[in-house]
N, C-alpha and C positions, 0 to 999 in steps of 0.2 A: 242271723237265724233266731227267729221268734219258740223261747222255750214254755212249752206248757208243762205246768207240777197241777200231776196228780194228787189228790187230799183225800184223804175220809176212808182207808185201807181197811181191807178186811181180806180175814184171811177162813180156811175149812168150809165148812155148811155153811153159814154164814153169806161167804162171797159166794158160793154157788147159789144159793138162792137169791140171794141180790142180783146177778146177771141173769137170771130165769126170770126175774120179775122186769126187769129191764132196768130196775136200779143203779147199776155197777158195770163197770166196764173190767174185762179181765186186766191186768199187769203185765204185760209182753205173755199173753199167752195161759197166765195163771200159776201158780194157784191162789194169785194174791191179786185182789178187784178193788177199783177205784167209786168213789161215789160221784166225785166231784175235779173239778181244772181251777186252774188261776193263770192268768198270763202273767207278763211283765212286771205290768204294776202290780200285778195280787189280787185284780179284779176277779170275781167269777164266770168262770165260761160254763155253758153245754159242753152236755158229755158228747152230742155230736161233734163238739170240735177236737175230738183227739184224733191222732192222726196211727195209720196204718201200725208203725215204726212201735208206738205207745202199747199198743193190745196184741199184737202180732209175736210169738215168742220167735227172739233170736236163736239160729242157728247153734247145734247144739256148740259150744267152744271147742277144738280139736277134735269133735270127733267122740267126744266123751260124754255116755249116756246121763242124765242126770238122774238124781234120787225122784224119790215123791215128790217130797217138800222140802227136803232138807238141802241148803248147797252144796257143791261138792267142797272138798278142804285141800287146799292146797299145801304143804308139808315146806317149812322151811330146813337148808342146807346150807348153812353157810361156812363157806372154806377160806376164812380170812382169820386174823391173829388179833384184828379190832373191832369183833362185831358190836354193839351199843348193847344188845342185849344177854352180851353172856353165852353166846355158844357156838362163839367160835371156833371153828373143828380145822385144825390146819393141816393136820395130818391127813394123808389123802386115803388110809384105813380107817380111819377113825371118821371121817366123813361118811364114806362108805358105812360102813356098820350104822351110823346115824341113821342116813336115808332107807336103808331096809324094816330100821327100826319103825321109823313110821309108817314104812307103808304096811306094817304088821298091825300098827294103832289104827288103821284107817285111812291113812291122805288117797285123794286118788292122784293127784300128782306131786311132782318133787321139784323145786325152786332151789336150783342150784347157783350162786353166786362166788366172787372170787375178789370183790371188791365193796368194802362198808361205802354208804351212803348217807350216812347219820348225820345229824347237822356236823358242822365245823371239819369233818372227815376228810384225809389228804386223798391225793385222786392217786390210782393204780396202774401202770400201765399196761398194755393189752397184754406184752409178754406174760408182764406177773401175774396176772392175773388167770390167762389161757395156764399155765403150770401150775395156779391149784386148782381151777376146775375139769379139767378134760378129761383125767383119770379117773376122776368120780362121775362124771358125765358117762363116760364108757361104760362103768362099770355097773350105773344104775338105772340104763337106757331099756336092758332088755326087760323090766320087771315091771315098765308098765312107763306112762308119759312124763315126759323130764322136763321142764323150762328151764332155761339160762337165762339169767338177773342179770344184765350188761346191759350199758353205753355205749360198747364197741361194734363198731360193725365188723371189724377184724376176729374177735370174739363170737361174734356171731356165726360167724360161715365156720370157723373153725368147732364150736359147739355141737351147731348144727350134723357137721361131719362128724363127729363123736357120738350121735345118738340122740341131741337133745330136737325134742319137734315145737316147741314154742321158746318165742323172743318175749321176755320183761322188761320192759326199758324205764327205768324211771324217768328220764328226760321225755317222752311221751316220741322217739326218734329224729327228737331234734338236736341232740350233742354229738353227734356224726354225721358229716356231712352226705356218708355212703350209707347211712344205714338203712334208708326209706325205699333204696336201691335194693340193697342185701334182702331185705325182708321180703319185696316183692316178688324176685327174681329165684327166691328160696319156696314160693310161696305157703308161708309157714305163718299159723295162727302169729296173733302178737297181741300185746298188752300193754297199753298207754298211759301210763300215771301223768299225773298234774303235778308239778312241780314251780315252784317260784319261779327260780333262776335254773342257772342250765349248771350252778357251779354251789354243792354240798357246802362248801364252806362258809357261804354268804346267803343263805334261803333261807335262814334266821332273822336276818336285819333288815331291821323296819318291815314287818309284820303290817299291812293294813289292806281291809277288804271292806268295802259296802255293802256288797253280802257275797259272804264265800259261796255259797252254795252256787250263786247262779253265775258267778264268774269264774269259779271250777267248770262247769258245764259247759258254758260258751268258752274255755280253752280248749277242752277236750274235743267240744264240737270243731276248731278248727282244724286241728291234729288228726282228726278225722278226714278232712275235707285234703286234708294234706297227703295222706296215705290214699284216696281213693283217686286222686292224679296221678300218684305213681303206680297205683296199679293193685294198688290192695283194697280187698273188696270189706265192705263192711261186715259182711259176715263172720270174716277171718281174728274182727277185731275188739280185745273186753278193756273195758274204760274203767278206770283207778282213780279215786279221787284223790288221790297222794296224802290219807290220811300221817296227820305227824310231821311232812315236807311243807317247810313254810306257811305254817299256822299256828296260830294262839291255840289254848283252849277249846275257845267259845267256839272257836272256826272246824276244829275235828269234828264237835258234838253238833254243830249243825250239818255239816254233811252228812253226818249217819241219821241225823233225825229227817232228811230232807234228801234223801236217797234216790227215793223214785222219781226226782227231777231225774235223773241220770237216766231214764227210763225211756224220755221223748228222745237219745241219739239212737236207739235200736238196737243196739250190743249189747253182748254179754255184762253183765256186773260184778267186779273184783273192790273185794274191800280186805286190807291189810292195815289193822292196828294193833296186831299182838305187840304187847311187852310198850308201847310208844311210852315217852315221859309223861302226856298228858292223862293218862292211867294213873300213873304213881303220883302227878299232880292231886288228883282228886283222891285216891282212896290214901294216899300217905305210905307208899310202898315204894321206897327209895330202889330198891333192888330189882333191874328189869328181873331177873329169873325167878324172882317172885311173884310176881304180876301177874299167875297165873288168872286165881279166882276175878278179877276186873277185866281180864282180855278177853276172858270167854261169856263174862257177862255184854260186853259190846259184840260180840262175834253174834250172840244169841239177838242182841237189838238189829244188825245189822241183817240178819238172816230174816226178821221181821218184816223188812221195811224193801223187802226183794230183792237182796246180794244173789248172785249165782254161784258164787266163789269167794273163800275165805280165806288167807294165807294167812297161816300160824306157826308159832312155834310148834305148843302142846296141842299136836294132834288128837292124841290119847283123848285129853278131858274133853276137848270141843266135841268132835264127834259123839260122845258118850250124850252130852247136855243137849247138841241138835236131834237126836234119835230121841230122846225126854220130851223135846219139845216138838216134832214130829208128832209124837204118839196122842200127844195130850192135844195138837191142833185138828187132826187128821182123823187120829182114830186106831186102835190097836187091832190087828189078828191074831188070834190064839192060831 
């Protein structure tokens, strides 16, 4: 699959009047217009060469209306004893109360997990796993849309029965051999991250990409092509660059600067780099749970460059910074 990146973004007044003059082409739909393509090589293309998939806005994800401008926020929950970032809620009260909390700060949905995924991180088994999320699954179903953060296809169906109506797979549902089945046969949104290897412990080693950006993409593209054999439509499905999973540095910060390549698969856009190490790499904030002010400064780059979807910690602050930056792109009403 030949991918076209979009260049030259513009966002408010601006992109509107760029695509009124013919200058610009919208960004799956808008509110964010392209001036310019680059193939392969990085040569430049006509804006007649973008394709339907490029300017056409994806289906809304779940079901769930979008803001203006702002993406929606995805609210993390994680009910494990080793999360990498510090908030880990084992207790399945304490989880609970979590999740409400955020949705009181804003998320519109809740990422519920039962198993860390961080580099070097030992694997969970479904059991254990299914016994810390399902009662916080239960409990936090009725208050608005829930995902479950699983590998397992076992975890799945069982999730799913508990209330939750979207699948996060970091392995992109290739670490279950049943799960491309489950998902389909459930037919429940899902979420495809990019990942190295299929195994947390080893997607650290040996780190090497020619350019991450476009070999994340043609993964993704296949995992695609993968899911729509078995029966899941593309509609159903938002692409994750696996911001943090098996990357340097340089490799996070150009998938978020290089974003709207992700744009030519037609899905929704999920980006998750709250708290990552490569935040406290650059600003010098050894403590994920400090990492606020750098998470929400890339959440805000990310939201730039057309995320549709942000999984964070600190729901609270991002929303507050996206509706800031909303107002000042868009435009306020008294």
């Amino acid at each position: 699959m030949t991918l076209i990146e979009p260049h030259g973004l513009l966002d408010g007044p601006a992109a509107e009047a760029a695509i009124r003059e013919g200058l610009a082409l919208p960004l799956q739909g808008g509110p964010f217009a392209f001036m310019g393509l680059r193939d392969d090589t990085g040569a430049p293309l006509p804006l007649a060469a973008a394709s339907a998939a490029l300017t056409a806005p994806p289906a809304p994800f779940a079901g769930i209306a979008r803001h203006r401008f702002r993406p929606l926020v995805m609210g993390i929950v994680n009910c494990t004893p080793d999360s990498f970032s510090g908030d880990g809620r084992a207790a399945h009260a304490t989880a609970i109360a979590h999740g409400h909390a955020l949705r009181a700060e804003g998320a519109d949905i809740l990422d519920v997990g039962g198993e860390s995924t961080r580099p070097g991180a030992a694997p969970v088994t479904p059991e254990e796993e299914q016994a810390r999320i399902l009662p916080v699954i239960a409990a936090l179903a009725s208050g608005g849309p829930v995902s479950v953060d699983t590998r397992h296809a076992a975890t799945m169906r069982a999730a799913l029965a508990a209330g939750a109506s979207i699948v996060n797979d970091v392995s992109a549902l290739a670490h279950d051999p049943e799960s491309l089945a489950t998902v389909a046969a459930a037919g429940c949104p899902v979420v495809l991250m990019h990942m190295r290897t299929l195994d947390p412990r080893t997607m650290q080693q040996g780190v090497a990409y020619t350019d991450a950006a476009r070999e994340v993409a043609a993964h993704l593209a296949a995992r695609i092509a993968a899911c729509e054999e078995a029966g899941i439509s593309r509609a159903r499905i938002a692409v994750d660059p696996g911001i943090g999973f098996g990357k340097r540095v340089r490799d996070n910060l150009d998938l978020v600067a290089r974003l709207p390549l992700l744009a030519a698969l037609g899905c929704t856009i999920l980006v998750g780099a709250s708290r990552k190490g490569f935040i406290g790499r650059i600003t010098g904030v050894a403590e994920p749970s400090r990492r606020v002010a750098g998470s929400v400064a890339l959440a805000l780059e990310a939201a730039r460059r057309g995320a549709h979807i942000l999984r964070v910690h600190d729901v609270g602050a991002t929303v507050e910074a996206l509706k800031i930056q909303e107002a000042v792109t868009m435009g306020w009403t008294e």
